[in-house]
C-alpha positions in Angstrom: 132.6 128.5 113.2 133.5 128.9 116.8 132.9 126.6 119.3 129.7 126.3 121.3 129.6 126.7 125.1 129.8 123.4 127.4 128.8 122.4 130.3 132.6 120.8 131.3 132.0 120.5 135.2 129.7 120.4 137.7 130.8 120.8 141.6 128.5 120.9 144.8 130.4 121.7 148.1 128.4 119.5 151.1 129.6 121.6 153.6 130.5 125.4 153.3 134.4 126.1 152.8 135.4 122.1 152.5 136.0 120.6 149.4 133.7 120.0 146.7 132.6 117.0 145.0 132.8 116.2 141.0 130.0 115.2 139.5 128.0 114.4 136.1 124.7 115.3 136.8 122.7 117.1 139.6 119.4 118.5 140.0 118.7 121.7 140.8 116.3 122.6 143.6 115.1 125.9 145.2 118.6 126.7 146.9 121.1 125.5 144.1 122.5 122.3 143.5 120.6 119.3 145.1 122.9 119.4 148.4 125.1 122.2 148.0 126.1 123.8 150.8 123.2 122.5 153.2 125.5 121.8 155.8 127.3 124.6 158.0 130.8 124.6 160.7 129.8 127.2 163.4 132.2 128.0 166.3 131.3 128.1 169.9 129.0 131.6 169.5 127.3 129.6 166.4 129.1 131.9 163.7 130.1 130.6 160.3 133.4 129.7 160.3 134.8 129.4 157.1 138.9 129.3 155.3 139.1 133.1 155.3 139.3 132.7 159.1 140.6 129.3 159.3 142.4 128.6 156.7 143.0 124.8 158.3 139.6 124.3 156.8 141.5 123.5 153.1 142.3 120.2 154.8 139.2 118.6 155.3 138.2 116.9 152.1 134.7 115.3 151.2 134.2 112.3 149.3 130.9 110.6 147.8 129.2 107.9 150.0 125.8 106.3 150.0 123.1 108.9 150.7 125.9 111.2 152.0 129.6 112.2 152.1 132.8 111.5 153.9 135.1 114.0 155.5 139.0 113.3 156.0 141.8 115.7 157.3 144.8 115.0 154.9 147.3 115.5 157.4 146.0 113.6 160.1 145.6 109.8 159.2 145.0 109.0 162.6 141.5 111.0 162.0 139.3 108.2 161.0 137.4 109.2 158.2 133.9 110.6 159.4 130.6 109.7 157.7 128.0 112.6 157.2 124.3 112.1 155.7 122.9 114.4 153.1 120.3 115.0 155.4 119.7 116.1 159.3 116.8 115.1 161.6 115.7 117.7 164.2 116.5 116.2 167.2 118.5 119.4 168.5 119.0 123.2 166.6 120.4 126.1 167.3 120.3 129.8 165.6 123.3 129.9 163.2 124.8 133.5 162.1 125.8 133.5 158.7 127.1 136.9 157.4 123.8 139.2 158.6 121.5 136.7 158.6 120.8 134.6 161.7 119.3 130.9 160.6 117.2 128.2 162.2 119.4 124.8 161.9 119.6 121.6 162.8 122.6 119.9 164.7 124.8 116.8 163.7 125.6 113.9 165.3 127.5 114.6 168.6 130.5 112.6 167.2 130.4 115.2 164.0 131.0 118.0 166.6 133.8 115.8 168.4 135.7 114.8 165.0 135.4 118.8 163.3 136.9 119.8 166.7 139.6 117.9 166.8 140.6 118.2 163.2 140.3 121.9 163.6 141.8 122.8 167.2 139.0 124.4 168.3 135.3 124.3 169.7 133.4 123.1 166.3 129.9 122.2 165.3 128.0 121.3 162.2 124.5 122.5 161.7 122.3 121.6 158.3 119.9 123.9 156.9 116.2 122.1 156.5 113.5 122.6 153.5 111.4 125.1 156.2 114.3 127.4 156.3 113.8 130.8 154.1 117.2 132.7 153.5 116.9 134.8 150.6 119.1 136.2 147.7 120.1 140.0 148.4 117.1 141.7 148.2 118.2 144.4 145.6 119.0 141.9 143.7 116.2 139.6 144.1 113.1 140.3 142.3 111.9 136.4 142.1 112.2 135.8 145.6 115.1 133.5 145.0 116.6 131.4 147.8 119.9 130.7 148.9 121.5 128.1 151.0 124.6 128.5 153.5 126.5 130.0 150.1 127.6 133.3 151.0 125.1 135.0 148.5 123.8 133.1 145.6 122.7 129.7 144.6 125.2 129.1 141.9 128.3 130.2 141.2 129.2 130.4 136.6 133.1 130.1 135.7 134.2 130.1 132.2 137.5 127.6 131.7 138.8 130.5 129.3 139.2 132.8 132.0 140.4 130.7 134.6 143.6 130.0 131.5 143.9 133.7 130.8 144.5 134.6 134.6 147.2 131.9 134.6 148.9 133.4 131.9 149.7 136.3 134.1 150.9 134.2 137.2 153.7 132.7 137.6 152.1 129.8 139.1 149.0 128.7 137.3 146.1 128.2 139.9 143.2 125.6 139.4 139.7 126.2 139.3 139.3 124.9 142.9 140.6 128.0 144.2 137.4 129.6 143.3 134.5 127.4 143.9 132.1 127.4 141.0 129.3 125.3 141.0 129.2 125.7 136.9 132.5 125.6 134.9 131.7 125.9 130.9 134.0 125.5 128.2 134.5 127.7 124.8 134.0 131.9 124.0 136.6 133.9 125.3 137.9 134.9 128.6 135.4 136.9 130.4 132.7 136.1 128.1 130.7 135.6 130.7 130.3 138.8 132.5 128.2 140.2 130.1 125.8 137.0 130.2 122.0 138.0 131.6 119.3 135.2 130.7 120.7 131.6 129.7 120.4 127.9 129.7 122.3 124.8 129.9 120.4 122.5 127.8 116.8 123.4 128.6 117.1 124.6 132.3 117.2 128.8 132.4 119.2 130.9 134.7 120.5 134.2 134.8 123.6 135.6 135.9 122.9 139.0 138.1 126.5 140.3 139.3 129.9 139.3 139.4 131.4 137.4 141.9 133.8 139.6 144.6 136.7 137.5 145.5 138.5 137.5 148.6 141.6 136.1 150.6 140.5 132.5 150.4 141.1 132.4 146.5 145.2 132.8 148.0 144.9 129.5 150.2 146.4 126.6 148.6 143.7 123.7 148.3 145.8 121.0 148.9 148.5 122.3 151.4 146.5 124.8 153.9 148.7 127.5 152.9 148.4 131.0 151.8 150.1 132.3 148.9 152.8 134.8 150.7 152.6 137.5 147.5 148.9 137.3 148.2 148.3 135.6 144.6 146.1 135.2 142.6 144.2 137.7 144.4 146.6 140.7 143.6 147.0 139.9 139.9 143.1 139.3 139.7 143.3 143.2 141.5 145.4 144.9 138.9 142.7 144.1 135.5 139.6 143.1 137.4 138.9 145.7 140.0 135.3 147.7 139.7 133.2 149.6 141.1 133.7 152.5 143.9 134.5 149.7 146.7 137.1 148.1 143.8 135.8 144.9 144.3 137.8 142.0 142.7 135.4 140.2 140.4 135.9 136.4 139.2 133.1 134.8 138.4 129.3 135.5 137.9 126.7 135.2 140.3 123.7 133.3 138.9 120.2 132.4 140.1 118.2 129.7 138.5 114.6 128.2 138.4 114.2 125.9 141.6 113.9 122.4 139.2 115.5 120.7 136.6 118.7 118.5 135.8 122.0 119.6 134.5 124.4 116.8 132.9 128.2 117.5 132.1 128.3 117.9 128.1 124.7 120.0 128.4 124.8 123.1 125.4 124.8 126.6 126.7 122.5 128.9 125.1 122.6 132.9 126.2 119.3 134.8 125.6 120.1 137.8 126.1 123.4 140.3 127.7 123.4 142.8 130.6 122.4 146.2 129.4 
C-alpha cells in the first residue's frame, strides 16, 4: 500500500526574497499564507528589488518575534538585529512597481529604511501591502478572481520532497529545498507527482494547482553564503529534463491558488480530486 501524501512543511516568507520562516500551522487568507509576502524592498524609483538582482539579499535572514519578525545580516554582526511588525499603519505610502503591476503601499519605519540600506549598499525601502489593496492572479489564469500578494504570481507555491531528492541525484551537490521557496512541501508519491495535480486538499482546506512554477537564476544563489553557483546549478540540470513549452521555461514546482480561509497544520493528509486534463 503506498504511502499517503503529507503535509511535511509549511514556510511563509515576511518579506519578498528574504528568508522564510518554519512553521506548524498557518491560516490561509485571501492572498496566501497569513503574512506571506506582505512586506516589499523597493529601490530608490520604488521597484521590487529582489536576489535575482541583488543577490546580497540571501543574507538577510528573518526570525519569529512577538506579533512580527526579526531581520539580521549574517555577515554583519555589527547590524543590530532590526524588529519588523506583521503589520504597517498608513502614516506615509508610495506607488510600488512589482513586475507590471504598480501597487498602493504603505511605508516602514524610517529606521527600517536606514538598517535595509545599510545592509544592502544601496538606497532601500520597505513598503507593506494593506487588506484594501487588489492585485490579482494572471488573469488567464484566474477565473475566481484570486488575489495575490507581493509573490511574483501566485498565492502559494506546492513542492513535493520526492522531487526535490530526484533532482539531487543528478547534481553533484545536493541543493535544499530553500533554494526554491515553496510555501507547501508534501511528503510521499513520486517525483513530479505533482505536476499533474488540478483540485486538492490538505486535510479539509481545497486548492488547486494551475501551472508549473518557471524557475530562474535565484534557484543558483546559495542561501546561506550570498553566492551564485559558477556552473549555473541547479538551474542548468533542472534545464536539460524539465524544459517546456515554446519559451522552454524551467519548471519546478506548481503554482497553486486556494480558497481565502482555513488552517493548515504540518502532518495534514493530502487528498487530489482530480488531474489536469
Amino acid at each position: 500500500m503506498a504511502a499517503p501524501l503529507l503535509l511535511s512543511d509549511l514556510y511563509m516568507y515576511p518579506v519578498k526574497s528574504l528568508g522564510g520562516i518554519r512553521v506548524t500551522e498557518a491560516a490561509v487568507e485571501a492572498r496566501g499564507l497569513r503574512h506571506d509576502r506582505r512586506w516589499l524592498i523597493v529601490n530608490e524609483r520604488n521597484q521590487f528589488m529582489t536576489q535575482r538582482q541583488t543577490a546580497a539579499m540571501a543574507h538577510l535572514k528573518v526570525a519569529s518575534a512577538y506579533n512580527g519578525f526579526l531581520l539580521s545580516h549574517q555577515a554583519r554582526p555589527d547590524l543590530l538585529p532590526l524588529f519588523v511588525p506583521f503589520e504597517a499603519t498608513p502614516e506615509k505610502t508610495l506607488f510600488a512597481t512589482i513586475w507590471d503591476d504598480m501597487v498602493f503601499a504603505w511605508r516602514a519605519r524610517p529606521e527600517c529604511d536606514e538598517w535595509l540600506s545599510e545592509a544592502l549598499g544601496q538606497p532601500s525601502k520597505l513598503v507593506y501591502m494593506s487588506d484594501m489593496v487588489r492585485r490579482d492572479v494572471e488573469p488567464e489564469h484566474n477565473p475566481e478572481g484570486q488575489l495575490v500578494s507581493f509573490a511574483d504570481g501566485y498565492p502559494f507555491l506546492l513542492i513535493g520532497q520526492e522531487s526535490l531528492g530526484e533532482l539531487n541525484t543528478r547534481l553533484a551537490e545536493p541543493v535544499g529545498m530553500d533554494r526554491f521557496r515553496p510555501n507547501l512541501v508534501f511528503s510521499g508519491g513520486q517525483p513530479f507527482g505533482e505536476d499533474a495535480w488540478h483540485d486538492f486538499r490538505v486535510g479539509e482546506v481545497p486548492f488547486r494547482a494551475v501551472r508549473g512554477c518557471g524557475r530562474c537564476i535565484l534557484t543558483t544563489i546559495d542561501q546561506q553564503t550570498a553566492r551564485k553557483n559558477p556552473h549555473g546549478e541547479p538551474l542548468r540540470t533542472l534545464a536539460s529534463y524539465r524544459s517546456q513549452g515554446s519559451k522552454n521555461k524551467v519548471l519546478f514546482g506548481q503554482n497553486v491558488t486556494g480558497p481565502g480561509q482555513g488552517t493548515l497544520r504540518v502532518g495534514d493528509v493530502i487528498s487530489v480530486d482530480s488531474f489536469k486534463s
